[in-house]
ZAKE-315801 format. One line per 8 residues: their letters; for each residue y, z, x of N, C-alpha, C. Coordinates in steps of 0.2 Angstrom, whole numbers, padded with zeros to 4 digits. Layout:
A) Y,Z,X,Y,Z,X,Y,Z,X  ...
***
This chain:
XXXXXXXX) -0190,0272,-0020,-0187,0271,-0014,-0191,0268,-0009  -0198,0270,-0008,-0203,0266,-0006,-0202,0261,-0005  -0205,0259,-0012,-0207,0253,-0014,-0200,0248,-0012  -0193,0250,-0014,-0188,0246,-0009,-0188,0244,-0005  -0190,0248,-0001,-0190,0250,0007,-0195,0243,0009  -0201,0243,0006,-0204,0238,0007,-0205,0232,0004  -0201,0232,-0004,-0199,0224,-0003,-0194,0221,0002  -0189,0224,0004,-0184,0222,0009,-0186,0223,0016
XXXXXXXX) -0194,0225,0019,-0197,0224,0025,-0199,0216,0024  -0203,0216,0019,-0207,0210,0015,-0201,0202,0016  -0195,0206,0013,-0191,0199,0013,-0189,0197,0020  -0188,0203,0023,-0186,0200,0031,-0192,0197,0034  -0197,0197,0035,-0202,0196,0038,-0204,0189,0034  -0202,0188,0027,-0204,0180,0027,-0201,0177,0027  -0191,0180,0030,-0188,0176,0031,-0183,0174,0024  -0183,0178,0020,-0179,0179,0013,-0171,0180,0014
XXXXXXXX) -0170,0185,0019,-0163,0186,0022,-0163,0183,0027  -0158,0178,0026,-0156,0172,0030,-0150,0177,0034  -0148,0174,0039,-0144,0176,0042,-0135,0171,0039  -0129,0174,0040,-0123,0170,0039,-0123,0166,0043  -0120,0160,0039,-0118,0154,0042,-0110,0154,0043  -0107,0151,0048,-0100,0149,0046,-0097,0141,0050  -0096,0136,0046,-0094,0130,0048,-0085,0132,0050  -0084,0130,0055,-0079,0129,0060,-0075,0122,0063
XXXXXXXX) -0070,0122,0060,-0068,0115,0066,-0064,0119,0070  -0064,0116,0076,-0062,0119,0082,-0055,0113,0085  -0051,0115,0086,-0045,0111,0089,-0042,0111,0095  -0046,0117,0098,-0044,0121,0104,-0048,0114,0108  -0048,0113,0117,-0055,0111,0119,-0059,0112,0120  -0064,0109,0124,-0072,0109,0121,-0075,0116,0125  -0073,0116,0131,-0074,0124,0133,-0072,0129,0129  -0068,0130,0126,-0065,0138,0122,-0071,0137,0117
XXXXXXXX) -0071,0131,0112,-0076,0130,0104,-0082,0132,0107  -0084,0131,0113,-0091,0131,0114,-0090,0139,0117  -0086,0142,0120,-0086,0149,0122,-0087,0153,0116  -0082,0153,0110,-0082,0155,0105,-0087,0156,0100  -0090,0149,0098,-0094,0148,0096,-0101,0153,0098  -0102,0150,0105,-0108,0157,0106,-0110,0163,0110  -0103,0166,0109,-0102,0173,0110,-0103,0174,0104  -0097,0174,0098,-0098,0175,0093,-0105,0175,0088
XXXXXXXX) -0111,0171,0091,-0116,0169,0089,-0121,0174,0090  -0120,0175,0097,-0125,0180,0099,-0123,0187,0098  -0117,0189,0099,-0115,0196,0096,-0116,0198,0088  -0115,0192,0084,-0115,0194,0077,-0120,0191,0074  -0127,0189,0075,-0132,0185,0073,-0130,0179,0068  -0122,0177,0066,-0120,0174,0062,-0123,0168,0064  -0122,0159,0061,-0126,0155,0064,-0118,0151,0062  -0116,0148,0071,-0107,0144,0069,-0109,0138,0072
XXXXXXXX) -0109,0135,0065,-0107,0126,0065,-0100,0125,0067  -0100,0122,0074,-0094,0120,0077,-0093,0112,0077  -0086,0113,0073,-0085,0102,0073,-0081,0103,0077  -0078,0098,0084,-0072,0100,0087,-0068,0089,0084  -0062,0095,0083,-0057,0087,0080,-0050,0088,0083  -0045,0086,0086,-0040,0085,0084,-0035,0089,0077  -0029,0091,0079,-0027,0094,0071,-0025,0090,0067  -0022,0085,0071,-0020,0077,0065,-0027,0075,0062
XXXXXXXX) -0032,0074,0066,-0037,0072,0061,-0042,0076,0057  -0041,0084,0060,-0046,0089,0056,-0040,0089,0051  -0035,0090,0049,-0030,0088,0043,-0034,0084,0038  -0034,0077,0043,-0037,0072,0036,-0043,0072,0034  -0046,0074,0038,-0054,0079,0036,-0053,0083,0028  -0049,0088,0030,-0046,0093,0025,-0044,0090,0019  -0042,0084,0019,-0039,0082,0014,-0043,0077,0009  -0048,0073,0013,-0055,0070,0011,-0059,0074,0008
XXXXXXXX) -0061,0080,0009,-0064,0084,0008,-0063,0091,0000  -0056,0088,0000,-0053,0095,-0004,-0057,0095,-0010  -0061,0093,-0013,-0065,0093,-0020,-0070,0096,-0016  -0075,0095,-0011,-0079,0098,-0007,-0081,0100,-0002  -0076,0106,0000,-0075,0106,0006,-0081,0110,0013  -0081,0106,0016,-0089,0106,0022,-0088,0112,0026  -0080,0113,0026,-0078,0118,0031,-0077,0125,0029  -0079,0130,0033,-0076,0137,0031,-0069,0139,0035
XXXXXXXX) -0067,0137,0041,-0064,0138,0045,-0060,0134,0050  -0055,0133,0049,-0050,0130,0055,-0046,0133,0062  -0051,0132,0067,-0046,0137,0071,-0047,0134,0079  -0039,0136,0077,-0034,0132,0083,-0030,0125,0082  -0027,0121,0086,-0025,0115,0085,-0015,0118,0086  -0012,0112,0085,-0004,0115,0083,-0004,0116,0076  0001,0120,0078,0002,0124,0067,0006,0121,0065  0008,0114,0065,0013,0109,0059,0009,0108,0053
XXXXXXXX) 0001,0105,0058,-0005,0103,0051,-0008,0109,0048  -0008,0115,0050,-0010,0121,0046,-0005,0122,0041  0001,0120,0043,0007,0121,0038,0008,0116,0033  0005,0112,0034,0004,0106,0030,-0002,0106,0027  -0006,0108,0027,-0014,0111,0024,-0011,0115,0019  -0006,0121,0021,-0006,0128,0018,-0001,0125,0011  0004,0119,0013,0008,0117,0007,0004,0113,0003  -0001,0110,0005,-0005,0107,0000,-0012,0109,-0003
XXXXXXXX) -0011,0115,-0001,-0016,0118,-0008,-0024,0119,-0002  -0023,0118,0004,-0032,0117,0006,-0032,0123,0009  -0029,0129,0009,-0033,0134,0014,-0030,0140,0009  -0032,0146,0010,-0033,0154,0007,-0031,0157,0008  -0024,0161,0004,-0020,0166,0006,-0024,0172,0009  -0023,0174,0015,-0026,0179,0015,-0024,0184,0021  -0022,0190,0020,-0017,0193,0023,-0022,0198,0028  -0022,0197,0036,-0025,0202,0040,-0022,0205,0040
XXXXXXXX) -0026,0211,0040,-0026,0220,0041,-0021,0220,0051  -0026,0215,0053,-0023,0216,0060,-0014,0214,0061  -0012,0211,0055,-0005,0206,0056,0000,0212,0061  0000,0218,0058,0005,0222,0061,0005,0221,0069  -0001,0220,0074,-0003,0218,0079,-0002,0213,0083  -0001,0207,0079,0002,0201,0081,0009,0202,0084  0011,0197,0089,0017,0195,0091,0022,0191,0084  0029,0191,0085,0033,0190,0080,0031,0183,0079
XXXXXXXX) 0031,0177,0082,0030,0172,0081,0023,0170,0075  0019,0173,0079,0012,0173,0075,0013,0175,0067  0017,0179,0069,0020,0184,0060,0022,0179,0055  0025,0175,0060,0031,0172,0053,0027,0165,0054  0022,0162,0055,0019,0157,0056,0016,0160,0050  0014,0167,0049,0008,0166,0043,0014,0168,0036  0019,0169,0037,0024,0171,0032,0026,0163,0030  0028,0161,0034,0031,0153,0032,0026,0149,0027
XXXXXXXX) 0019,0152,0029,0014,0148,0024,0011,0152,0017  0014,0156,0019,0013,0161,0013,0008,0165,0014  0004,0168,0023,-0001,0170,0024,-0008,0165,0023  -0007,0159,0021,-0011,0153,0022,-0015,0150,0030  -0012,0153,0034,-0011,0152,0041,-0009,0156,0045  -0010,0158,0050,-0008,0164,0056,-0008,0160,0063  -0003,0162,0067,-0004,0160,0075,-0008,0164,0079  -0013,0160,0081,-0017,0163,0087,-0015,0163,0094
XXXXXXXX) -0011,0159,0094,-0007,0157,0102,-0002,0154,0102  0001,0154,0109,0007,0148,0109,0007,0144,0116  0011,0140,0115,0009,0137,0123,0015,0129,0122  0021,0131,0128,0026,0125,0129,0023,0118,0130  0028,0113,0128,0027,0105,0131,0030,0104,0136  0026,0099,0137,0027,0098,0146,0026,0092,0148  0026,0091,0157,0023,0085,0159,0019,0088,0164  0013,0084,0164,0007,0085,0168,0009,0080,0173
XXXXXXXX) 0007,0082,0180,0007,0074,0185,0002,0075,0189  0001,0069,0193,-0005,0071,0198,-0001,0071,0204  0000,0076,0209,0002,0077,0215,0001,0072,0220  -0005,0068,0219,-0006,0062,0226,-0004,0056,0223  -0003,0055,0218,-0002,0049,0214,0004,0048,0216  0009,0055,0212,0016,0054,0215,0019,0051,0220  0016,0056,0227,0018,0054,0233,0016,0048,0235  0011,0047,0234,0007,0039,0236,0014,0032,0233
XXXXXXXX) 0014,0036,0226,0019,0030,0224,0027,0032,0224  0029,0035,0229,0034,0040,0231,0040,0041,0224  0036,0042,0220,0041,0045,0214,0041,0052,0214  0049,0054,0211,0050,0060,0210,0046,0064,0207  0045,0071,0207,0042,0074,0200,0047,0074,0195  0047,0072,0188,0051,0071,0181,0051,0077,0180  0058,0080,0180,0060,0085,0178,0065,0086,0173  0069,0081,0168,0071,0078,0163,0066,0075,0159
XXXXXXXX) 0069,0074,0152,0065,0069,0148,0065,0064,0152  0074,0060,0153,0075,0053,0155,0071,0052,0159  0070,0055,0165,0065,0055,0172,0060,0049,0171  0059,0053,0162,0051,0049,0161,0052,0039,0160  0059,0039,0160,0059,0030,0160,0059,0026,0165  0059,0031,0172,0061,0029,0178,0055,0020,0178  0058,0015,0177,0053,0009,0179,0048,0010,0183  0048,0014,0189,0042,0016,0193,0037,0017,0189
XXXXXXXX) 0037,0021,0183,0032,0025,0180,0029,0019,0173  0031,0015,0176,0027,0007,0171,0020,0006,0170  0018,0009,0164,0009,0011,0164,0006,0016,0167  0011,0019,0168,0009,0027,0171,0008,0033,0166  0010,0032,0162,0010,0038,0156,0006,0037,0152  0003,0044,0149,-0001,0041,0144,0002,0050,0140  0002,0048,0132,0003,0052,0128,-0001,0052,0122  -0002,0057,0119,-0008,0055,0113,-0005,0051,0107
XXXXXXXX) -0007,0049,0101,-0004,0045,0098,-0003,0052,0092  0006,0051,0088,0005,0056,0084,0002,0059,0077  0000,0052,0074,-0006,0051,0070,-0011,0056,0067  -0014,0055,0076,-0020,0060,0074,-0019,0066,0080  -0015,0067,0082,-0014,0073,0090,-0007,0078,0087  -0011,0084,0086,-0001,0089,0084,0001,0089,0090  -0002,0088,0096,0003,0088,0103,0008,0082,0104  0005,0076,0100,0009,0071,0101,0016,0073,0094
XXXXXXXX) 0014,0074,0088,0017,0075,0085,0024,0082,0087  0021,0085,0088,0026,0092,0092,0032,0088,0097  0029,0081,0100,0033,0080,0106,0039,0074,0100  0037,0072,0097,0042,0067,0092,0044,0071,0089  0043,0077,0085,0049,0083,0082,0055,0088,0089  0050,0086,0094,0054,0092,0096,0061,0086,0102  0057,0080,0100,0065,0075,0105,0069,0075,0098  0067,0074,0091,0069,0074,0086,0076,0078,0087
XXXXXXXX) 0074,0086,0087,0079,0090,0087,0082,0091,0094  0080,0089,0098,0083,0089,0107,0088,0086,0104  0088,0079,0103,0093,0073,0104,0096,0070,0097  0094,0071,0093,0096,0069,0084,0092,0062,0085  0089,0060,0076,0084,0055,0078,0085,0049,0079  0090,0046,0079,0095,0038,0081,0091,0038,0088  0096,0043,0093,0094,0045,0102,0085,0045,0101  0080,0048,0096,0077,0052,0101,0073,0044,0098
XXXXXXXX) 0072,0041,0094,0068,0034,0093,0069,0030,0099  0076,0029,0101,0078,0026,0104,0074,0026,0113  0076,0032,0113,0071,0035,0117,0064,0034,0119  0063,0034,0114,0053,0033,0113,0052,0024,0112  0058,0022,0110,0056,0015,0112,0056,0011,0118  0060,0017,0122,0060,0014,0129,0053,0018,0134  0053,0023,0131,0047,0023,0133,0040,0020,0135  0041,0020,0128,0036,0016,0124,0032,0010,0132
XXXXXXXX) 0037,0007,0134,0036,0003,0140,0030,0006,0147  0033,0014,0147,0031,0014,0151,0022,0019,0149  0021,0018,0145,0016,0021,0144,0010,0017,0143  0004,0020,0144,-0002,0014,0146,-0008,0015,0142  -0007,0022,0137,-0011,0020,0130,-0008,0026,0129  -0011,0027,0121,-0009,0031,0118,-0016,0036,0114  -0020,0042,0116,-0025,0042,0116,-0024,0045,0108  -0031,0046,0108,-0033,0052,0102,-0033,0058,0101
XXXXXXXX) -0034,0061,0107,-0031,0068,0105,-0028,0073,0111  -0024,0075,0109,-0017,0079,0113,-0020,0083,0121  -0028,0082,0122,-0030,0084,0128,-0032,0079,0135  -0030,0073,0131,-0034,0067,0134,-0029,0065,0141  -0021,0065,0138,-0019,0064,0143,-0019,0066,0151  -0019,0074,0151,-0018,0078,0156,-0025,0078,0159  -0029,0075,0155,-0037,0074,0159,-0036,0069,0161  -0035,0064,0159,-0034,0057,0162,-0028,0058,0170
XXXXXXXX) -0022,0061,0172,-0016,0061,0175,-0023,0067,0180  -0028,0073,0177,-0031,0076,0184,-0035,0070,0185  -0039,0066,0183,-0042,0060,0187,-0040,0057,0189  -0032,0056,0188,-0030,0050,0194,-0030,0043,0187  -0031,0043,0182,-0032,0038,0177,-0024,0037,0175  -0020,0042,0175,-0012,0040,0173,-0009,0044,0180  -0002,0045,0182,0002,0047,0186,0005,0054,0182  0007,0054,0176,0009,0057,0173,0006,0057,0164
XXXXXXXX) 0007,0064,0161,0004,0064,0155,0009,0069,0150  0010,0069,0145,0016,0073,0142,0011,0075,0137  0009,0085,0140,0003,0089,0135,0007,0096,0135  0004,0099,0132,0004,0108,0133,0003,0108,0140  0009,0112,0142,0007,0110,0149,0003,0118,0151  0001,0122,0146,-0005,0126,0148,-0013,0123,0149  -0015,0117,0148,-0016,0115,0149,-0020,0112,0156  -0014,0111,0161,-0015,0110,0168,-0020,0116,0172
XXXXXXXX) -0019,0121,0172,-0020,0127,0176,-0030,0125,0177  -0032,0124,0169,-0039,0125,0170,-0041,0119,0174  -0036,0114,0176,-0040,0106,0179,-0038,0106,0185  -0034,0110,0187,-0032,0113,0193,-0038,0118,0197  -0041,0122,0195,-0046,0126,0195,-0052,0123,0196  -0052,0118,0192,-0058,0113,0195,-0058,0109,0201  -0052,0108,0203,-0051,0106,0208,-0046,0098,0209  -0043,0097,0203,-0040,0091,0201,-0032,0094,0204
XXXXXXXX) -0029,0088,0206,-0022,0089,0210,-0019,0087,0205  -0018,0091,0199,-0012,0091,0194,-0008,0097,0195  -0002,0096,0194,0004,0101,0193,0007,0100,0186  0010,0103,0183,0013,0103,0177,0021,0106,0177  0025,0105,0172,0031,0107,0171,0035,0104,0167  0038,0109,0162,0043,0109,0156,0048,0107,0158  0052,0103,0154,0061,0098,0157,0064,0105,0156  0068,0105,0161,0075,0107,0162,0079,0109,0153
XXXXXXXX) 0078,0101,0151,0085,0100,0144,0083,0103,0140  0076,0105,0140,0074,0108,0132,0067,0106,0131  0062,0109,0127,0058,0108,0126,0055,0112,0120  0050,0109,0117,0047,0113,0110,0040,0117,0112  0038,0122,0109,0032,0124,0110,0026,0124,0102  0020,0123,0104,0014,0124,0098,0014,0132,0096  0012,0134,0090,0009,0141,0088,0002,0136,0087  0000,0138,0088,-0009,0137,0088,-0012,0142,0084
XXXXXXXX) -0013,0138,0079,-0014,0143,0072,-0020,0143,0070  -0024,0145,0063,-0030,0144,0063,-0032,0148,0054  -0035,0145,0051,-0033,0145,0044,-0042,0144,0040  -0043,0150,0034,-0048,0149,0030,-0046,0144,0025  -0050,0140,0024,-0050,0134,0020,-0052,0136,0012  -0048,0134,0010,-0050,0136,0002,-0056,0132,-0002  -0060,0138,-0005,-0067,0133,-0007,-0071,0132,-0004  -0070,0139,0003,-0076,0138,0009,-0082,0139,0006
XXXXXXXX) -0088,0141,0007,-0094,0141,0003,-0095,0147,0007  -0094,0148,0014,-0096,0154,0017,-0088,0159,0019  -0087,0161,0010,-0080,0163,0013,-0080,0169,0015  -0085,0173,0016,-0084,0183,0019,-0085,0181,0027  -0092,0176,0029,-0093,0172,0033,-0084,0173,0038  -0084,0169,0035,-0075,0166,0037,-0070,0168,0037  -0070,0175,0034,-0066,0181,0037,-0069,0186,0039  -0074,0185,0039,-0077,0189,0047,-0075,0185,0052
XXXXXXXX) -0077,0180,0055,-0074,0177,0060,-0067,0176,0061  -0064,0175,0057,-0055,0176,0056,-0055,0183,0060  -0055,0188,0057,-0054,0195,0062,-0058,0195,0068  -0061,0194,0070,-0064,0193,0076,-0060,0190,0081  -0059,0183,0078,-0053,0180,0082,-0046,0180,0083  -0045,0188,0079,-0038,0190,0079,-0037,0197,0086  -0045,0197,0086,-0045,0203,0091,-0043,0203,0098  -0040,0207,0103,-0038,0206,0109,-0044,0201,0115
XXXXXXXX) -0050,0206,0114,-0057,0203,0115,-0057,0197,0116  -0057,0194,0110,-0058,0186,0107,-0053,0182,0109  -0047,0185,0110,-0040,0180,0111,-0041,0179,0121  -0043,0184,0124,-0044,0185,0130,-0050,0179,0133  -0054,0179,0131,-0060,0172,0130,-0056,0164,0133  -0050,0164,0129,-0045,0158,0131,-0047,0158,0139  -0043,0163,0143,-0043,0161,0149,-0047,0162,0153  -0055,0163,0149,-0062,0163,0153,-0063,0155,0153
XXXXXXXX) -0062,0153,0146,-0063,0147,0147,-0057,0142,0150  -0055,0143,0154,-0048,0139,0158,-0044,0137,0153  -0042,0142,0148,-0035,0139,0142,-0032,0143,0145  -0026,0143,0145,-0016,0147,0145,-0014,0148,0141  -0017,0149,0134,-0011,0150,0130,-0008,0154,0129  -0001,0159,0128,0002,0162,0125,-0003,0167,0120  -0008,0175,0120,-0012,0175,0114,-0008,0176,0111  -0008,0180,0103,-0006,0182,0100,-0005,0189,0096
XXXXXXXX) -0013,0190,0098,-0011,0200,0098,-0008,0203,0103  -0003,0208,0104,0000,0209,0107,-0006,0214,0112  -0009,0217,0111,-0017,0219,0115,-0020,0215,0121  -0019,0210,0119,-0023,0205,0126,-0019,0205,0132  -0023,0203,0136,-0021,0204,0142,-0019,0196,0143  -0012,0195,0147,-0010,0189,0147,-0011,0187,0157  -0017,0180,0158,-0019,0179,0163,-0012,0176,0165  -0012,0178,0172,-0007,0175,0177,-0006,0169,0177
XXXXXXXX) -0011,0165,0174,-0010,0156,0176,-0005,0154,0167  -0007,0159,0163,0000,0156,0157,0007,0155,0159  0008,0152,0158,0016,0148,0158,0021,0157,0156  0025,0155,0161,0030,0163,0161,0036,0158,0154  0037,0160,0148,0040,0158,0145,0047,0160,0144  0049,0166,0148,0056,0168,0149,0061,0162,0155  0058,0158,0157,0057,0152,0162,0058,0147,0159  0060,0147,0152,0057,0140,0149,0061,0140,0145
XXXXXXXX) 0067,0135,0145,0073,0133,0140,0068,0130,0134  0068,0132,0129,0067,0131,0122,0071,0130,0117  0069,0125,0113,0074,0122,0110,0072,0127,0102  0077,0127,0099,0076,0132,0093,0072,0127,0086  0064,0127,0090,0060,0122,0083,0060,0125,0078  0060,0120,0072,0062,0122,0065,0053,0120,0065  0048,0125,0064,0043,0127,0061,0040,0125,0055  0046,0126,0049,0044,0126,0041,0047,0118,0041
XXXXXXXX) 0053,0114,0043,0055,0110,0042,0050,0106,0043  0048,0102,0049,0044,0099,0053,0036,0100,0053  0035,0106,0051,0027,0106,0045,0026,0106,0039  0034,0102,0039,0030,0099,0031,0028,0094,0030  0022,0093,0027,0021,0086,0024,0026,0078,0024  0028,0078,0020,0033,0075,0020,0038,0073,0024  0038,0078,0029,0043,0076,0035,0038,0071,0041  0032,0075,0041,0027,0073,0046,0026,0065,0044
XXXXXXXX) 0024,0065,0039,0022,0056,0036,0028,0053,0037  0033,0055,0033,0041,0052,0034,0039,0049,0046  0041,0056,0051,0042,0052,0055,0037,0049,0058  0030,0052,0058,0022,0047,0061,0025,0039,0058  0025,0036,0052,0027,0030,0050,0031,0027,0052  0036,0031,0053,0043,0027,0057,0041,0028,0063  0037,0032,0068,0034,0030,0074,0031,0026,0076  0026,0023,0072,0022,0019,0072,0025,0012,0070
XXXXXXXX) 0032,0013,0064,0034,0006,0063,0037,0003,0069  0044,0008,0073,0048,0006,0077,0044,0008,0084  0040,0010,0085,0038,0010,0093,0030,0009,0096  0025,0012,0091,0018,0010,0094,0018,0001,0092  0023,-0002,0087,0021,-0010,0085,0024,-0014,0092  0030,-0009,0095,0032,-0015,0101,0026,-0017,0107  0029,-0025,0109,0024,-0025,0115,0025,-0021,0120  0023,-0021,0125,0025,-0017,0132,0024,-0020,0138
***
């Protein structure tokens, strides 16, 4: 017993027990990655490599990657590309002990993928605008889709591009099922006019609409509250007609290297604690354990006409590539 005792003094001292590592992509924004990241770091001695990406583009990370995969952990982003990850084979069934504690949504988010993915939040689309821009340019606040074609609004919008943003992707499935897809292309080609780029990832717009760079932004409109705090004259708000919301989901990659690592951290971020963190960091979202305390700047969703989103249909694979392509054929190729 001894003699144990002091080779495992021996090994810690010259550094033999290494501490856990766990690689993380982060799709949430950069405050929440960087909150999560080092509380968890410092309360758990674990050491979290955080990448932060986009879920369109940490998808194609995941898929570049699947013989070798860099990552332990995917968390956060919209759950189409979790659901699309889970159908093709890149992340690990794995069933938390907490599920009973999760809200229904979260449940069947992990159910639909076969337990491959869980929701960790939810949070409506919307339109972000800047209060002085409006008035200065005496436009209405858009409280319709159509709103958003008003000619006034010519270079005024900025939306992320669907490719690589699940925010942008969630907003072309959910005009998809608003309007049937004839209407909803249709739609987006007229748009298409009035928008003035198309960024990279689903948080860029509403930062650009709180500086004053666009007039209006089409994001999670949980999103506004924390740019508003800062001191930015954005307001936000869901149309009237219908709108879709994200499960912001978050998924062990199959073939992690630090896979106990990585369900450690998975249950941690299932916990009330950890879901509460959100709103330290200026996030809204909807959490997921029914335990946490829901901050008074989250969007009231009894409030909010929601369109009945097909989750499984629209996180498939094949539907995703099907309309990103024909997006890109029929709308990002016109002039403007």
């Amino acid at each position: 017993m001894k003699k144990l005792l002091v080779v495992s003094v021996l090994a810690v001292a010259s550094g033999f027990v290494q501490a856990q590592t766990v690689n993380v992509i982060c799709s949430v924004q950069a405050e929440w990655c960087n909150m999560i990241g080092t509380v968890y770091a410092k309360t758990t001695g674990t050491k979290v490599n955080i990448s932060m990406k986009g879920s369109g583009e940490s998808l194609a990370q995941l898929i570049a990657e699947k013989d070798n995969p860099k990552t332990d952990i995917w968390f956060g982003g919209t759950g189409d590309p979790h659901l699309q990850a889970a159908e093709q084979g890149l992340t690990l069934e794995y069933k938390s002990p907490t599920m009973p504690q999760l809200q229904g949504w979260a449940q069947q988010q992990a159910q639909q993928s076969g337990f491959k993915t869980v929701g960790i939040y939810s949070g409506p689309l919307g339109f972000g605008y800047n209060t002085e821009l409006l008035a200065k340019k005496k436009i209405a606040v858009p409280k319709v889709w159509n709103d958003l074609l008003n000619p006034a609004l010519k270079g005024e919008i900025q939306v992320a591009n669907p490719a690589s943003s699940g925010t942008a992707y969630t907003m072309v499935a959910t005009l998809v099922q608003l309007m049937g897809e004839d209407k909803a292309f249709d739609y987006m080609k007229k748009l298409h006019k009035n928008i003035s780029q198309y960024t990279r990832s689903g948080t860029g717009p509403i930062k650009a609409a709180a500086r004053g760079e666009a007039t209006v932004s089409i994001s999670f409109v949980h999103d506004a509250p924390g740019e508003k705090i800062n001191g930015f004259p954005i307001e936000a708000i869901t149309p009237s007609d219908g709108t879709g919301a994200e499960i912001g989901s978050m998924s062990i990659i199959k073939g992690a290297r630090n896979l106990e690592a990585a369900k450690k951290f998975y249950e941690w971020a299932l916990t009330p604690a950890a879901q509460e963190m959100a709103a330290a960091a200026k996030q809204f979202q909807v959490p997921s354990n029914k335990g946490a305390k829901v901050d008074k700047n989250v969007p009231d969703f009894k409030k909010i006409k929601f369109i009945n989103y097909d989750y499984a249909k629209y996180g498939a694979s094949a539907e995703r590539k099907r309309l990103i392509a024909k997006w890109e054929k029929e709308v990002n190729s016109l002039p403007r």
